[in-house]
N, C-alpha and C positions, 0 to 999 in steps of 0.2 A: 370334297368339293361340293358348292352348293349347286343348286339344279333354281330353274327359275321357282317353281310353287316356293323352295326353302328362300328364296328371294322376297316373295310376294308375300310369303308370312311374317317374315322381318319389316315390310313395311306395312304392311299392312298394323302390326304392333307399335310401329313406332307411330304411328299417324292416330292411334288409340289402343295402347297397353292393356285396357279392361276388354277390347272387345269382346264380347262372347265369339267361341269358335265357331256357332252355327253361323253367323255373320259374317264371318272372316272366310268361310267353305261359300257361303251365296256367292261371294265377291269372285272367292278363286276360282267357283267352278268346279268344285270337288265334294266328296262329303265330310260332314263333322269330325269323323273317326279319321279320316286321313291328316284331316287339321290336326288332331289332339294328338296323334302320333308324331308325324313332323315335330310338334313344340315340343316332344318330349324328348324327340331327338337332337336337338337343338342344344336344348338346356344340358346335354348329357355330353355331346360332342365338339358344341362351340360356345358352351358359358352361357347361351342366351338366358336373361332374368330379366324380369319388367321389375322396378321400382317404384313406389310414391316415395316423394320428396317435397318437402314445405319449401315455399319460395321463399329465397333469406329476406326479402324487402318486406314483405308480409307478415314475419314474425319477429321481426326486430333481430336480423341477425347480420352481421355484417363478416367478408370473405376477404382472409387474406392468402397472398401467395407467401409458401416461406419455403427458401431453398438452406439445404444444409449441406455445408461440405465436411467429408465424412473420410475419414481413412478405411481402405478397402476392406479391408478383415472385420472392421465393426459394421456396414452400411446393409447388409441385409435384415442382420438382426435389429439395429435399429432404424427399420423400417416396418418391419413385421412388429414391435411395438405402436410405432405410431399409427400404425392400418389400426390397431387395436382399440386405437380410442373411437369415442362415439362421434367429437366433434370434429375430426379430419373426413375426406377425400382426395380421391386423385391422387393416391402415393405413387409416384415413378422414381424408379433407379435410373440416372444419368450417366451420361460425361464419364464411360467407361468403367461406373460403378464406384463411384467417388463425389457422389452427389445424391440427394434425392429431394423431389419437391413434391410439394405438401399443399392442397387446401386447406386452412384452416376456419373454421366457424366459428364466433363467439357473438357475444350481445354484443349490442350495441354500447357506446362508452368504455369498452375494451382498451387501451392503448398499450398493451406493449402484449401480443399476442406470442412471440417467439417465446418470453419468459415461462408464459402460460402451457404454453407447447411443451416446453423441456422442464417443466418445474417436476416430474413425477419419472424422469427419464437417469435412469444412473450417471453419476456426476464425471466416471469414466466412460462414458458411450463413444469416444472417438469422432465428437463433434469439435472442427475446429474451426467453423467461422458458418455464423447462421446473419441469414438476410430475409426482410419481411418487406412487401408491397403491398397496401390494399387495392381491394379490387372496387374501381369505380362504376365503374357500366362495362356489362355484358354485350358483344356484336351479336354470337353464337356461341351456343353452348344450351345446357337445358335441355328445356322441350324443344328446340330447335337444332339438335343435332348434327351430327357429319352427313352431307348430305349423299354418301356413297351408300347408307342403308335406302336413302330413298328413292331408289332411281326405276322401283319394278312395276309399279300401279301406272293406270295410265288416270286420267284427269274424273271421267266415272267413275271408278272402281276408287280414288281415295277422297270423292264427294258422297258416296254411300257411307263408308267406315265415319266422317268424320261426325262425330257426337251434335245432336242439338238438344244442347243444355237448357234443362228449365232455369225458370227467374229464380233467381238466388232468396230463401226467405230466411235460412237462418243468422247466427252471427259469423263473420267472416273472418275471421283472428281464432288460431288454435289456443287451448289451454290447457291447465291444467288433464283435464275428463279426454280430452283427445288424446295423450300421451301411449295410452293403450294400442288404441289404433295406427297412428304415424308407427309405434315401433313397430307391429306386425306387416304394415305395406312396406317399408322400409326393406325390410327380409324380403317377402315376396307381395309387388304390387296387382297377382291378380288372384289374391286367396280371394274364398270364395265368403256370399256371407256369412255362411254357417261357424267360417272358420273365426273370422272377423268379430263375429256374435260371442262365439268360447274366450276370445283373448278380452274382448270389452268388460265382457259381464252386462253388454245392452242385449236387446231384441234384434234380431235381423233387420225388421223395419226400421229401428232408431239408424242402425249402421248404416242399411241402403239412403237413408235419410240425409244422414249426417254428410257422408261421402260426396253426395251428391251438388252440397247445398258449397261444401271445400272446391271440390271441383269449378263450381259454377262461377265463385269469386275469384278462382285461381290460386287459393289460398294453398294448394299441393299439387303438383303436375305428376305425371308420369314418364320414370326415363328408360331405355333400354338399355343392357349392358349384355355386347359380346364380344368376343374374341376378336378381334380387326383381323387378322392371320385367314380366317373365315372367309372373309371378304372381300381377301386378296391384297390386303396390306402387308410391306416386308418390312418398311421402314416407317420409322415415326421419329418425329423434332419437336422440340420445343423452340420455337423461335420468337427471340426476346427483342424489338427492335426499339430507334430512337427517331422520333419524330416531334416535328415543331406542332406546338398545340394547334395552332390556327388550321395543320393541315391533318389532326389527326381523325378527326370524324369521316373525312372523305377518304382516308387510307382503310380505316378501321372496315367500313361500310364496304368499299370496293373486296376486303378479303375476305370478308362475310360472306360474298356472295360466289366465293372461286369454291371449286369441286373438293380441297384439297384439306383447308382448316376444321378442324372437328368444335375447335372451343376460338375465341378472338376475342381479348377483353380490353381495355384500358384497365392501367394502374395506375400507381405511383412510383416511384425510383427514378432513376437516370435513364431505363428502358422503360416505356410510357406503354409499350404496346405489346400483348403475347398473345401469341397464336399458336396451335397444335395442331402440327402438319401431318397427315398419313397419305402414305405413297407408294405406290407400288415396286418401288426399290428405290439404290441409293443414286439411280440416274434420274428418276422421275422427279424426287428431291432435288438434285442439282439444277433439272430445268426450270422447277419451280422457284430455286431462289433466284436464279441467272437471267431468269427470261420473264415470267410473270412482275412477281416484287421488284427484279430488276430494273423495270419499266417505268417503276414508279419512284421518282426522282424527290417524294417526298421523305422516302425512306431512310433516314443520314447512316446506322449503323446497322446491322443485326448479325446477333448472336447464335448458332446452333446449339442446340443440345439432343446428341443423340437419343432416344429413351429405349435403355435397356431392356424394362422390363414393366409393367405395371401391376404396382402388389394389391392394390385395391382402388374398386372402380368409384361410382356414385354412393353404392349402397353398403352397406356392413361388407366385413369380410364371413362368407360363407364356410358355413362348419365343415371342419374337414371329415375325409373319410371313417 
């Protein structure tokens, strides 16, 4: 169980992933060493890991949703494949373990990402029917997370953590000479610069530099990744609904702002709208879809999808023991 400080450091991270710990101890009220224990504790017992992550609008990358239905006996292992690639997130096992959905990432001009998806996946994996959506505009998700990590700071305390970014001077588009870096923040988005420095082959100051100048144009955010079970989550859904365009910005907007959705995006397909519910059990979900969405008469269809499991979050999959 968390205690409030293991609370206040969760948000306190997600409100700025880099903070140094002496920052994060001013805020909480405690010392450095109590901070850098806590996060280690964290990291060791609830998964927590900070990410950098390049924004896909900023690097020319464009996100699809791809669901595959999967017969039981093959869906873990080919899920533990697809976590493997560099350009997936958000693998979850569904739908009693007969499903699993997939972020995918490719450039831009991509059009048929599923192909892409499975072109390097054994021709028997026990895929028998794949579906792909792109993702048009984001409500939440990101740097704007579930906002059940955010609830411990009060309005001081996450006006000190929040960063004020100098004027952006260098170029604002990653490339090639960045690639170093994205993949070490990727692993872990608060190595230090030293460590940053060994993976570049720049100077500390290039890196504090460079970091700095990404940050400032938003060209890479920082996301947190923990355990939800942590936080008192039992139950999680995918919930895929259908909505008339004219009224989907004021659906979208209204559950962006409910305690419950952690991501809410538009797409495309005949479900226009998805959202990722976490709940504190399977009644809390019931009230949520019965009595919140309920309510909202713009809503024509939606679909559940339990989620089993999530085999990989935002960032790589972390090396096992």
């Amino acid at each position: 169980m968390l205690d409030d400080l293991d609370r206040g450091l969760i948000h306190a991270l997600h409100i700025d992933g880099r903070a140094p710990f002496s920052g994060i101890a001013r805020v909480l009220g405690v010392s450095t060493q109590t901070v850098a224990r806590r996060y280690q504790r964290l990291r060791a017992n609830a998964s927590l890991r900070v990410v950098g992550l390049p924004d896909p609008r900023r690097v020319g990358r464009s996100q699809w949703v791809v669901r595959l239905s999967t017969s039981p006996a093959a869906t873990r292992t080919l899920a533990q494949a697809l976590a493997r690639r560099p350009d997936t997130s958000w693998i979850k096992l569904l739908s009693g373990g007969t499903e699993i959905f997939a972020m995918v990432h490719v450039p831009h001009g991509v059009d048929d990402p599923p192909s892409m998806l499975l072109h390097d996946l054994p021709r028997k994996a026990g895929i028998t029917s794949v579906s792909a959506q792109y993702l048009l505009h984001s409500y939440r998700g990101g740097p704007t997370a579930w906002q059940g990590i955010a609830q411990t700071l009060d309005e001081e305390q996450q006006r000190q953590l929040r960063r004020a970014h100098a004027a952006p001077s260098g170029r604002p588009s990653l490339d090639r000479t960045d690639q170093a870096l994205l993949d070490a923040l990727r692993h872990d988005g608060r190595a230090g610069y030293a460590d940053l420095a060994r993976s570049t082959g720049w100077s500390e100051a290039t890196v504090a530099r460079r970091l700095a100048d990404l940050r400032a144009h938003g060209t890479i955010f920082f996301d947190l990744e923990i355990d939800p079970v942590a936080l008192g989550v039992a139950t999680q859904a995918l919930l895929w609904m259908a909505i008339a365009p004219a009224h989907l910005d004021q659906v979208a907007t209204a559950l962006a702002g409910h305690d419950e959705p952690a991501a809410v995006a538009h797409t495309t397909g005949p479900t226009n709208l998805l959202a990722h519910a976490l709940c504190s059990g399977t009644d809390h979900l019931h009230r949520y879809i019965t009595h919140r969405l309920g309510a909202l008469p713009e809503i024509r269809t939606i679909e559940t999808a339990p989620v089993l499991q999530t085999v990989k979050h935002a960032g790589p999959l972390r090396p096992g023991p």
